[in-house]
N, C-alpha and C positions, 0 to 999 in steps of 0.2 A: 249055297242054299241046299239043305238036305232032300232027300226025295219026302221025310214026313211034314217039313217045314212045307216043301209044294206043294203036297196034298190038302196043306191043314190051309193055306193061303186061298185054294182053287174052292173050298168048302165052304169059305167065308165068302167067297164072290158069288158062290152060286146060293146063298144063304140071302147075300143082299140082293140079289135078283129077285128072289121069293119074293123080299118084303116091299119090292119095290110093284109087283103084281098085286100084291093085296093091299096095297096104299089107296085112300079113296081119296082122293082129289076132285074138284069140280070142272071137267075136262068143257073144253068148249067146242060148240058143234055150232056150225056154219052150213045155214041152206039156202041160206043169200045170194044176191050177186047177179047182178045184171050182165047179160050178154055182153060182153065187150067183142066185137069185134077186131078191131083194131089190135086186141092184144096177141091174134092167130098170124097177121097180116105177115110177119117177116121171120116167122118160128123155125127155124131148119131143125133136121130131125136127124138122130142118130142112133142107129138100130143097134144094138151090143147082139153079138151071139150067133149070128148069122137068121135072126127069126125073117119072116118075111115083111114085105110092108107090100100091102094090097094094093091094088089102082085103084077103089073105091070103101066108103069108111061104111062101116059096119051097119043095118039098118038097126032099128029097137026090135024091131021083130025076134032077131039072131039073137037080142042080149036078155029076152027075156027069162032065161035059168039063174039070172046071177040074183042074191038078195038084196047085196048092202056092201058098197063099198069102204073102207076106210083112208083117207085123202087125208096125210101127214106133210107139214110145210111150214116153215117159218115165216115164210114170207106170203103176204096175203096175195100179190098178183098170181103169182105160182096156184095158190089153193082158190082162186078166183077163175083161173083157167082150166084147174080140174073140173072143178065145180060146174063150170060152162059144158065140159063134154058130157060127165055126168047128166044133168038135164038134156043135153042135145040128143041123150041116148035113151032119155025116161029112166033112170037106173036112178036107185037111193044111195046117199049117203050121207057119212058123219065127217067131221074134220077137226084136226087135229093145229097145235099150232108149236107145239116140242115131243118130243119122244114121251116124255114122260106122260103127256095130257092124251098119247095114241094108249099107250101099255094100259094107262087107266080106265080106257073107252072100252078097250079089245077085253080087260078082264072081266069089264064089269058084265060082258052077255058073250061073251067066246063064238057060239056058234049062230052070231048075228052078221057076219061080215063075210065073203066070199073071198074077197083080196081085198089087203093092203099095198098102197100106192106112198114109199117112205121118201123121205128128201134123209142122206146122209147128214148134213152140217145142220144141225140146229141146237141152240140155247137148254139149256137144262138137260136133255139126255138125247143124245145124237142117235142118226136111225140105226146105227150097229148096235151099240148099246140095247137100245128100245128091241130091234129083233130079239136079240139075246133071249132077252127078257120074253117077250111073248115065246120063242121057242123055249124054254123053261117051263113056263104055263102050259101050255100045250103037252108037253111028254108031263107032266104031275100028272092032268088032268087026263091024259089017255085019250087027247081031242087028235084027230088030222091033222098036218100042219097046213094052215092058210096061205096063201101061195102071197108073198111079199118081194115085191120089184121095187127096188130100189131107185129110186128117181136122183142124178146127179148132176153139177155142170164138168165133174172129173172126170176124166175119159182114159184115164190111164190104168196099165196093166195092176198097180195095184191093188187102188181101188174097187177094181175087179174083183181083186182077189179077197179083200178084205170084205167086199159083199158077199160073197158065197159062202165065205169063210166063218162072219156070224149068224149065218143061215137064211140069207136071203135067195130068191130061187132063179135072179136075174137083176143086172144093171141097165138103166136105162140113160140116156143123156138126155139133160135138159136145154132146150125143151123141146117136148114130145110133140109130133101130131096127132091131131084123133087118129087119121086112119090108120096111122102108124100103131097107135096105142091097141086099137082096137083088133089087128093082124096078127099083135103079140098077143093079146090076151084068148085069141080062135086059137095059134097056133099052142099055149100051153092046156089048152085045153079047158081055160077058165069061161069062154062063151061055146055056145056052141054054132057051126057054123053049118 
């Protein structure tokens, strides 16, 4: 392949990006969801990156700078559990239930969301793909980039790699605890502590 053929290849990907931003779909947003407990009970946690994980989870007090979270997941326990901390913390949020149904949420109000919380492996557009895509939007639009942690049950050096690499600003292992959740989000600087 020539170097115009890759250029003309990389123009058309970042082309279908565009259009996949300004697609309106009917995304669906989830503020449901009753406290399970039971679903915390046996959750081990796994910190990528060396962030800290606190002795104690964050109060509402500390979280109240953030506006809107955005909770991407395919699986509804997963985004049932977000969901749970989210309330346990008084913080808002939308949710997502494929990449695709997040890029359409996140385009449709951009500087509505504080961070994105992405699951990699999902149906219709996976959460690399979906970063992509929102970091695209973002540099058109001349927006900040939103701080997006990637939530996985991978744990591997790849993966890893493959998170930062489509512009995510951190890997997380699923599944997370609050306080855990809540130590990384002080330490990037997303609450304040």
């Amino acid at each position: 392949m020539t170097n115009t053929q890759k250029q003309q290849q990389q123009q058309q990907q970042q082309q279908q990006q565009q259009q996949v931003c300004y697609s309106q779909s009917t995304p669906s947003t989830q503020t449901d969801g009753d406290d399970d407990k039971s679903v915390f009970s046996d959750a081990k946690e796994e910190v990528r990156e060396g962030f800290p994980t606190p002795d104690e989870s964050p109060s509402a007090e500390v979280l109240t700078t953030v506006t809107k979270f955005l909770l991407v997941d395919d699986n509804h326990i997963n985004l049932k559990v977000l969901s749970t901390y989210m309330k346990k913390l008084g913080l808002e949020y939308d949710t997502a239930a494929n990449g695709k149904e997040a890029v359409d949420l996140f385009c449709q109000a951009p500087l509505t969301y504080s961070c994105v919380l992405m699951d990699i492996s999902m149906p219709v557009m996976d959460g690399f793909e979906a970063t992509r895509c929102i970091r695209a939007y973002e540099d058109r639009e001349g927006t900040q980039n939103v701080p997006i942690i990637a939530l996985s049950g991978l744990a591997s050096e790849d993966a890893q790699r493959e998170a930062l690499g489509s512009g995510m600003n951190l890997l997380l292992t699923k599944p997370v605890k609050l306080k855990a959740l809540g130590g990384i989000l002080e330490s990037m600087g997303i609450l304040s502590g």
